[in-house]
C-alpha positions in Angstrom: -45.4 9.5 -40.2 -44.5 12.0 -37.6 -45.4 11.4 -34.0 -46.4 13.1 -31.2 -45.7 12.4 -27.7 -46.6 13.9 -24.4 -43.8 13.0 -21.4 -43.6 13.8 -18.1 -40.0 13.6 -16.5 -37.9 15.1 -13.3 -35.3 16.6 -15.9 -35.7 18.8 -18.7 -35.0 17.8 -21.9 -33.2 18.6 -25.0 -34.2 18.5 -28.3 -33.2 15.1 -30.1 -33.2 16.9 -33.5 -33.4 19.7 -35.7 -36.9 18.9 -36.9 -38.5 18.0 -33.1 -40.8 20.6 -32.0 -41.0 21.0 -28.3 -43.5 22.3 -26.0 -43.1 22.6 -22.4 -46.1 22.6 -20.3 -46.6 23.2 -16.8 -46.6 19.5 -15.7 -45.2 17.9 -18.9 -43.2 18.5 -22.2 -44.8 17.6 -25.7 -42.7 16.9 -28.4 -43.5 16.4 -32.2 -41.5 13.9 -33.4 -40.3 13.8 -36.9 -40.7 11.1 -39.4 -37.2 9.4 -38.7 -37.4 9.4 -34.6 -40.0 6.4 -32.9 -41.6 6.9 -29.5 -39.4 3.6 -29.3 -36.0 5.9 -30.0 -37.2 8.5 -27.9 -38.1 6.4 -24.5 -33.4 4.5 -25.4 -32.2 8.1 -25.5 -34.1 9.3 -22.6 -33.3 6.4 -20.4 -30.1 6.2 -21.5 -29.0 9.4 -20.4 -30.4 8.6 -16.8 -34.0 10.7 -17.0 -36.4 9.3 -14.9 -39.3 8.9 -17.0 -43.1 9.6 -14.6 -45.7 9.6 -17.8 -45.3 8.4 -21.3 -48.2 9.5 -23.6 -48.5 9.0 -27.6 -51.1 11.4 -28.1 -53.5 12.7 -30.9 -53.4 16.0 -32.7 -55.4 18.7 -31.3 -58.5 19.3 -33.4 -57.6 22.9 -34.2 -54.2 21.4 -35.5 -56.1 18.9 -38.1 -58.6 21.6 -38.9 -55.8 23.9 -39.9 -54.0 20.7 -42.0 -56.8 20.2 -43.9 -58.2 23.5 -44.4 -53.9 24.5 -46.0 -54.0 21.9 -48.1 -57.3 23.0 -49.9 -56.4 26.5 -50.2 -52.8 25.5 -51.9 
């Protein structure tokens, strides 16, 4: 199941995959993560590469986003 994750760092990032969406916010970068990439994954690759990590958020759809999920999958 894809995740998605709201981090806050002093470097940006780049995108760990083809399938990641990512969203950069003023004070932080959001990132879907697809269904083969954990936040687990996510947190080695970032620290690995020496980004210093300030906020690490798993967070929850947006309600417009599940609205618009389940309104496309009664219209197909």
């Amino acid at each position: 199941m894809a995740c998605r994750v709201r981090l806050e760092c002093i470097y940006l990032i780049e995108p760990l995959g083809e399938s990641e969406e990512q969203r950069q916010h003023k004070n932080y970068v959001e990132l879907m993560l697809d269904d083969q990439t954990t936040p687990q994954q996510l947190v080695k690759y970032l620290v690995g590469r020496g980004i210093t990590i300030k906020r690490f958020e798993i967070a929850k759809p947006p309600l417009n986003e599940i609205f618009i999920k389940v309104v496309g999958k009664k219209d197909e």
